[in-house]
C-alpha positions as CSV (number, residue, x, y, z in Angstrom):
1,X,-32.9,8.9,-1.1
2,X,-32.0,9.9,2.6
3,X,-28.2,9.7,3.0
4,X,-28.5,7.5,6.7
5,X,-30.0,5.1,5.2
6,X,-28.0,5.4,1.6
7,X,-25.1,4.7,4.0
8,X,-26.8,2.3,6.4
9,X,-26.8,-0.2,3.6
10,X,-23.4,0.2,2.4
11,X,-22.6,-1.0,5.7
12,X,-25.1,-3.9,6.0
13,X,-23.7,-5.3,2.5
14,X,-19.9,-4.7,3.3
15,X,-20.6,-6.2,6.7
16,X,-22.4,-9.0,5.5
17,X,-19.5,-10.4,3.7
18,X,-20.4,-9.0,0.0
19,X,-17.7,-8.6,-2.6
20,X,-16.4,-4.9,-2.2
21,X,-16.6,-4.3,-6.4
22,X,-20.2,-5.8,-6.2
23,X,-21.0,-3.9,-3.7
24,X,-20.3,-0.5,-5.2
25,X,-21.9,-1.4,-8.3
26,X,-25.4,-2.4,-6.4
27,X,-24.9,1.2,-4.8
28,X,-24.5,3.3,-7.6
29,X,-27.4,1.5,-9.1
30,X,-29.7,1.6,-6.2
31,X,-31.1,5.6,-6.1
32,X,-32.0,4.7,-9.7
33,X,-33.7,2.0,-9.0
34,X,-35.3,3.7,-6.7
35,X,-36.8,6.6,-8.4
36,X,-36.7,6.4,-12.8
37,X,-36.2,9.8,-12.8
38,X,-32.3,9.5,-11.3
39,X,-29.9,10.6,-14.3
40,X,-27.4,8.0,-13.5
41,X,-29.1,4.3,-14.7
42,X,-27.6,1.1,-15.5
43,X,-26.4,1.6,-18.7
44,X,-24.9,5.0,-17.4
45,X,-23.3,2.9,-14.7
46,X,-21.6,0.7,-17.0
47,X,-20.7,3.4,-19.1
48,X,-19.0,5.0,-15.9
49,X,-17.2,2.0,-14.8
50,X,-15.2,1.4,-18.3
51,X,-14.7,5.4,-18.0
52,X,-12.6,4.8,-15.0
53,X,-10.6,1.9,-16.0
54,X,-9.5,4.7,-19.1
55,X,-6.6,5.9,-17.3
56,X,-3.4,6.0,-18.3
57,X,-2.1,6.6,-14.3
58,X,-4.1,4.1,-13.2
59,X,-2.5,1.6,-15.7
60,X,0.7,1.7,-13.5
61,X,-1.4,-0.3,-10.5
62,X,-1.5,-3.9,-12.2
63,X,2.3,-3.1,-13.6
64,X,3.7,-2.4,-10.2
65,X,1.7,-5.5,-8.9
66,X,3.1,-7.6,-11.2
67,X,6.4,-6.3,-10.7
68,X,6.2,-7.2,-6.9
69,X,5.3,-10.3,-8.0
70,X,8.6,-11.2,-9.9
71,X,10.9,-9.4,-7.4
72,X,9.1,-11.8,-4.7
73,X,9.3,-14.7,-6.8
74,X,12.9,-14.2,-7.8
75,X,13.9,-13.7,-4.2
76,X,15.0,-10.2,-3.5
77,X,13.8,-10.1,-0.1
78,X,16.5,-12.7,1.1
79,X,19.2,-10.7,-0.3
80,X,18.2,-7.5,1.3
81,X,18.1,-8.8,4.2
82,X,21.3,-10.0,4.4
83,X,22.8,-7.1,3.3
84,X,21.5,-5.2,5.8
85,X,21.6,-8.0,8.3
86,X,25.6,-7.8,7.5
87,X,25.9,-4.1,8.8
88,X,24.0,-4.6,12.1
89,X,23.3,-8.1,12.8
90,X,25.4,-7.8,15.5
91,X,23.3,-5.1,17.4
92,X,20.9,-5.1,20.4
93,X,17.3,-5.6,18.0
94,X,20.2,-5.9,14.7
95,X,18.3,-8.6,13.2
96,X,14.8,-7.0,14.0
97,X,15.8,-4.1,12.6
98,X,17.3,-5.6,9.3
99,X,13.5,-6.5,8.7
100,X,12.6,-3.2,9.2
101,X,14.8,-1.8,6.3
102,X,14.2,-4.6,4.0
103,X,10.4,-4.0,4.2
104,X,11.1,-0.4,3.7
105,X,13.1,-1.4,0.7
106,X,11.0,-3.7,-0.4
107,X,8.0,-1.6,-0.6
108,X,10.3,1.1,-2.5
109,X,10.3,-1.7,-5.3
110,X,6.4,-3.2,-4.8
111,X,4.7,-0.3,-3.8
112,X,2.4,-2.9,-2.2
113,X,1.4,-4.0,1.4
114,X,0.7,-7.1,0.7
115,X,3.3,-7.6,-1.4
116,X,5.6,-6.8,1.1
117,X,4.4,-9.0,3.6
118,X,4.3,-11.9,1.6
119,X,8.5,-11.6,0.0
120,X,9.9,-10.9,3.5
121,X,8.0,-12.4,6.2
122,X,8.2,-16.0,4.3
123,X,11.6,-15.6,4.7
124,X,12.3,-13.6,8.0
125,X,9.6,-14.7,10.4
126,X,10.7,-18.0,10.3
127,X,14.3,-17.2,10.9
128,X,13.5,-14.3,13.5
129,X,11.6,-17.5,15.6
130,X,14.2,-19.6,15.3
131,X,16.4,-17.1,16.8
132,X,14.5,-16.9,20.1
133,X,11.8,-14.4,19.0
134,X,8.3,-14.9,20.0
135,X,6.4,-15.8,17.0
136,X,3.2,-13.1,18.0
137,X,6.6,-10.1,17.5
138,X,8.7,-11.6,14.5
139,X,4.8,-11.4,13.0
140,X,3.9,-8.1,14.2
141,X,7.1,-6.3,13.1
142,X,6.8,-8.1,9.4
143,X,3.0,-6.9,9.3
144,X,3.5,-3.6,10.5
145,X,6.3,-2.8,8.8
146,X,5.0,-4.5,5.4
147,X,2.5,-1.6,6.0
148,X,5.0,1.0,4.5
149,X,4.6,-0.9,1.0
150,X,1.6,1.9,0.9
151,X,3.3,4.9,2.6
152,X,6.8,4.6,0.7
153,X,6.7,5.4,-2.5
154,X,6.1,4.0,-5.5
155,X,2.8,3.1,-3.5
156,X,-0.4,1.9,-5.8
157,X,-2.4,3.1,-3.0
158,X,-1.4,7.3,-3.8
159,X,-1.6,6.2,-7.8
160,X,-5.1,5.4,-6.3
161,X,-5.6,9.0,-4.7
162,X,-4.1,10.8,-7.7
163,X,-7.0,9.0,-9.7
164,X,-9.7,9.8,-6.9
165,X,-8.7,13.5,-6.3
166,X,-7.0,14.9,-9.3
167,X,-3.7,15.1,-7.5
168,X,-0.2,14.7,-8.7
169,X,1.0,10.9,-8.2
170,X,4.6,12.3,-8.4
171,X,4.2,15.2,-5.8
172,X,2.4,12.0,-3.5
173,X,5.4,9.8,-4.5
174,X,7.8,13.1,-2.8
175,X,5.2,13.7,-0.3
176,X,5.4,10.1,1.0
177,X,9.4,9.5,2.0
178,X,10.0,11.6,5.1
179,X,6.8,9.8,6.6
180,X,7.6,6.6,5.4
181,X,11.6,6.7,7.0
182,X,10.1,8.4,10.4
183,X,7.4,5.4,10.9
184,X,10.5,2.7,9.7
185,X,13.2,4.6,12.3
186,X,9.7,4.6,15.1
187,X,9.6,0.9,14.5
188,X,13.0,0.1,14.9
189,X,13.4,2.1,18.4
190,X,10.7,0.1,19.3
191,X,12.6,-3.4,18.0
192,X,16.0,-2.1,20.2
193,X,13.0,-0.9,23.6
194,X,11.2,-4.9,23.0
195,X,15.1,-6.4,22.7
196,X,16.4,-4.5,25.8
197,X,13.2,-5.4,27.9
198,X,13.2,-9.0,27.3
199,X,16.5,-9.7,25.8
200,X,17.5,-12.0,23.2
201,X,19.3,-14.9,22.6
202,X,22.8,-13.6,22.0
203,X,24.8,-16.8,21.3
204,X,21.9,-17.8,18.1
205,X,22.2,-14.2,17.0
206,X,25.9,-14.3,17.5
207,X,26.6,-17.6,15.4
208,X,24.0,-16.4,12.4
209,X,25.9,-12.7,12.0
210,X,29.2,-14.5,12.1
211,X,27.7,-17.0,8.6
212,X,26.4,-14.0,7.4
213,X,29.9,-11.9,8.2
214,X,31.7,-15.1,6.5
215,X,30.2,-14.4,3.2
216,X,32.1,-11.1,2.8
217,X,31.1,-7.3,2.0
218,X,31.7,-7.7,-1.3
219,X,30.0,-10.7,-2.5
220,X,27.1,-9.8,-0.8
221,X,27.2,-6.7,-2.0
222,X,27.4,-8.1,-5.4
223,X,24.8,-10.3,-4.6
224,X,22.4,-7.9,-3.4
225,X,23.8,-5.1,-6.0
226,X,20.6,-5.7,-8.3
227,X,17.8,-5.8,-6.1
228,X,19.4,-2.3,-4.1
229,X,19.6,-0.8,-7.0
230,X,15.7,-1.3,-8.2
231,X,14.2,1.5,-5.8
232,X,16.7,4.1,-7.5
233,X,15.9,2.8,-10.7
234,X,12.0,3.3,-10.2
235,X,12.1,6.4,-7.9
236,X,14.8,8.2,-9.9
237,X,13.6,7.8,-13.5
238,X,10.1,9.6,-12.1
239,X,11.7,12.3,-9.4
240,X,14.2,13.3,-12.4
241,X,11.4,14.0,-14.7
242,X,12.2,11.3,-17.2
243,X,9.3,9.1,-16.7
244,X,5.9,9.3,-15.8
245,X,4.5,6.6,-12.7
246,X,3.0,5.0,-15.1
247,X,6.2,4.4,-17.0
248,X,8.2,3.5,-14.4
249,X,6.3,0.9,-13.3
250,X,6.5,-0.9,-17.0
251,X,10.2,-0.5,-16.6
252,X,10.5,-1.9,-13.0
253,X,8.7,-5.0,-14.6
254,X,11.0,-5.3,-17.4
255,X,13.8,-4.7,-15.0
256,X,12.7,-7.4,-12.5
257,X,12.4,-9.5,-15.0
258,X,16.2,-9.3,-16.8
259,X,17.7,-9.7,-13.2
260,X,15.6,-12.3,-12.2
261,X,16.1,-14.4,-15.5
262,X,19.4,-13.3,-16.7
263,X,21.1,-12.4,-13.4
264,X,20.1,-14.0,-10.4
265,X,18.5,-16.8,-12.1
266,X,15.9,-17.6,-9.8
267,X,13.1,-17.2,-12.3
268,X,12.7,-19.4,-15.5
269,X,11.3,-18.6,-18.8
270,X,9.1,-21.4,-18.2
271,X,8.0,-19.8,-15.1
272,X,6.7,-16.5,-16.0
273,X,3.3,-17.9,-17.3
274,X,2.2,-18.7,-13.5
275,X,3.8,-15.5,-12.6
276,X,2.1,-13.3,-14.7
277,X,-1.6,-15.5,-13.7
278,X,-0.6,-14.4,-10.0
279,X,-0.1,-11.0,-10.9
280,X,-3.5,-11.1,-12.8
281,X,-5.5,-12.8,-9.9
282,X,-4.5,-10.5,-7.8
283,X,-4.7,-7.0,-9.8
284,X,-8.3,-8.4,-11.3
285,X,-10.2,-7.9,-8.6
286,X,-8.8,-4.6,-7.4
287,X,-9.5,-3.2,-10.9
288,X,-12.9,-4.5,-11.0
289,X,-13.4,-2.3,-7.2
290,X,-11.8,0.6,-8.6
291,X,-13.9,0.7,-12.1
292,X,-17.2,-0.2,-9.6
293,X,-15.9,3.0,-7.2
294,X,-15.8,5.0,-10.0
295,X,-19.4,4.5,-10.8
296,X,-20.2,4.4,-6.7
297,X,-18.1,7.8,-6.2
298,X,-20.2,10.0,-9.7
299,X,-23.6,8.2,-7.8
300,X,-22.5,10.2,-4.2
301,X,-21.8,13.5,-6.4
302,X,-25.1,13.3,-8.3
303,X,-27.1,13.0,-5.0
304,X,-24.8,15.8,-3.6
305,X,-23.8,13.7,-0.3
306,X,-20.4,14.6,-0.4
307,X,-21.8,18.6,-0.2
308,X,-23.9,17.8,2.4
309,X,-21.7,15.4,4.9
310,X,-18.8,18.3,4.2
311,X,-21.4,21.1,5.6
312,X,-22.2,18.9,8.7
313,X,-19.0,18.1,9.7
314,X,-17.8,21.5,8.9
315,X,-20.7,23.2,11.1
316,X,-19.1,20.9,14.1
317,X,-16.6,23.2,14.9
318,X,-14.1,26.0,13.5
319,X,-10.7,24.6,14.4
320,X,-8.8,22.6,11.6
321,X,-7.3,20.5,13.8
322,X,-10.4,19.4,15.8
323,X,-11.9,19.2,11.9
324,X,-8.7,16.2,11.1
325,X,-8.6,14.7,14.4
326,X,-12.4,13.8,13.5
327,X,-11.7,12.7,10.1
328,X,-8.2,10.3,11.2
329,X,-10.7,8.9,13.6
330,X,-13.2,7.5,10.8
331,X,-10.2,7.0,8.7
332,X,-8.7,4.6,11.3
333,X,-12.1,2.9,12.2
334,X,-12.8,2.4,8.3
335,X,-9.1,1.3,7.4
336,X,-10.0,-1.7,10.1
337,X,-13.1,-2.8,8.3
338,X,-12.1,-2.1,4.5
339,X,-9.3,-2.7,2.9
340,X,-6.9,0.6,1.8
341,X,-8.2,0.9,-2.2
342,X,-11.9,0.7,-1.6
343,X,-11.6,3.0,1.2
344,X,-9.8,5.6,-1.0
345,X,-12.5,5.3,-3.3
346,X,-14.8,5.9,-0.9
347,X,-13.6,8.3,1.6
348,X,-12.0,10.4,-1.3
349,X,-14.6,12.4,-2.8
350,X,-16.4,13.2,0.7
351,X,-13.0,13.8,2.6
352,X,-11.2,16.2,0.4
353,X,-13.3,18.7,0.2
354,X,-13.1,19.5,3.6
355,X,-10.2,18.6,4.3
356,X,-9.4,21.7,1.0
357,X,-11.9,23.8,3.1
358,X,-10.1,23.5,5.9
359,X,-7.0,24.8,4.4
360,X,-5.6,21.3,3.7
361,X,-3.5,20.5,0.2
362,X,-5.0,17.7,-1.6
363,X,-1.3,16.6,-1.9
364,X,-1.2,16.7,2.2
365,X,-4.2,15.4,2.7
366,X,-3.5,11.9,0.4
367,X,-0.6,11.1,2.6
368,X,-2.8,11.7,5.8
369,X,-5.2,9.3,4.7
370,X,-3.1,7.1,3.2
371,X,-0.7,6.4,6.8
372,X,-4.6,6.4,8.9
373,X,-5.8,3.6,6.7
374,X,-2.4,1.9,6.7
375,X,-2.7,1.6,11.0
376,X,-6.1,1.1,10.4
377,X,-5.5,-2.2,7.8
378,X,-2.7,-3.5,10.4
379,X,-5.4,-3.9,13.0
380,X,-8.3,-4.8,10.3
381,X,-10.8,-7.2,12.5
């Protein structure tokens, strides 16, 4: 089957509106149906997608998922927030900025976009517009900030990756933090450069900080005490060897759910049964894409695509960097069309192996793709 138009209708049925997982699936099935004598039929396809869901690293997806989901339903975000918001409320962009950090926080404990979006900007776009900020930047700073929930680790997005190219989801996990802080610190120069340019209103801000400043270090600090200390909990139980990913994203659910239950009290027993169906509609569907991928991704390798699109675009030109600057472009463009999993599925198997030919670390490579398709999904049309 010629690859253009292989790839031509990928992009008809994702543009048309199909579901992504279906979508794969009716791919990797079409060269056989196509021509009988294709090694990879229907049952093989089937076969391929169960294959795929037999992973123990890909197990920790749905369990950090689900763990975001009890964090954001037992309120974390709020006491972040404040937290921070204590220390520099009272700062040109203070309050701005105290969203920035609890995102970056937050995704520490979700490892989710989405997730990270949905616990803080409920709370803090609301309150950053009733303190004089223009709705269209108290959203934009929550959305592009919420963005790190893939680029600071634990992110399900590199346990993704790890799956798709063999690589180490605890060397991505290391890989991710120095990029992660840098693209937090960019965002909050820019929240001081937007506050200094148009100003803000300092008599609001002032009378908030001085509520929040009433509470006291030390009972917010005890109040917050739980939640700051899930990221260390998660992050150090993997980076000191003692637990796998996967492990430590069972943990962080059991943990979320003691301090939400037994400590904080904002969660119910009553209420974890419509907690965990959230968790499970949500983590469904992006299991079904990644077993369908699977299947998708062993159909590209079988008709060699991935061989042949790596020769073309190597044959382009001899420079490494021209070589990237060509590939973050068509990561960007696809990250604004797909959503961050699927494209990993996708892009995986054809990028890395020139991005490897090019002198690129697999390990290197996974956090390049993974911070292109994060911009990408912040503008996704």
């Amino acid at each position: 089957m010629a690859i253009g138009l292989f790839f031509l209708i990928l992009a008809v049925l994702l543009i048309i509106g199909l579901p992504v997982g279906g979508v794969f699936g009716l791919m990797a099935l079409i060269p056989s149906l196509m021509s009988p004598d294709f090694p990879f039929a229907a049952p093989d396809v089937a076969r391929s997608m169960f294959a795929g869901m037999n992973s123990f690293t890909l197990l920790a997806v749905p369990m950090f998922m689900v763990s975001g989901m009890i964090m954001a339903e037992g309120g974390l975000s709020k006491r972040l927030f404040n937290f921070f918001a204590y220390f520099i409320g009272n700062k040109t962009a203070g309050f701005p900025c105290a969203v920035v950090v609890t995102c970056m926080f937050y995704a520490a404990i979700s490892g989710s976009s989405p997730a990270t979006v949905s616990a803080v900007g409920a709370m803090t776009i609301p309150f950053l517009v009733s303190m004089g900020y223009k709705t269209i930047f108290a959203a934009a700073i929550v959305t592009v900030a919420g963005g790190l929930g893939v680029i600071i680790p634990p992110s399900i997005s590199y346990i993704v990756y790890s799956s798709a190219a063999g690589a180490s989801p605890s060397d991505l996990f290391i890989a991710g933090i120095i990029p992660g802080i840098l693209i937090g610190v960019s965002l909050m120069i820019y929240c001081y450069y937007y506050c200094r340019k148009y100003g803000e209103d300092k008599e609001k801000l002032e009378a908030n900080y001085r509520e929040i400043r009433a509470k006291g270090f030390l009972p917010l600090l005890k109040e917050s005490f739980w939640a700051l200390l899930t990221p260390v909990i998660i992050l150090g139980t993997i980076y000191s060897g003692i637990c796998s990913p996967t492990e430590s994203a069972v943990i962080s659910v059991f943990y979320g759910l003691f301090v939400c239950i037994f400590i904080y009290k904002t969660i119910s027993l009553k209420d974890l049964g419509s907690v965990f169906m959230k968790g499970a509609q949500t983590y469904v569907n992006i299991l079904f894409v990644i077993a369908a991928a699977t299947s998708f991704a062993r159909t590209l390798t079988l008709l060699r695509y991935p061989q042949t699109i790596s020769q073309s675009v190597l044959s382009l030109s001899d420079s490494a960097v021209v070589i990237l600057l060509i590939m973050n472009l068509i990561m960007l463009v696809c990250g604004m069309i797909i959503d961050n999993i699927p494209n990993i599925m996708i892009l995986t198997p054809i990028m890395v192996p020139i991005a490897t030919a090019v002198g690129v670390d697999p390990v290197h490579f996974g956090i390049i793709m993974t911070c292109n398709l994060a911009i990408g999904m912040v503008t996704e049309v």
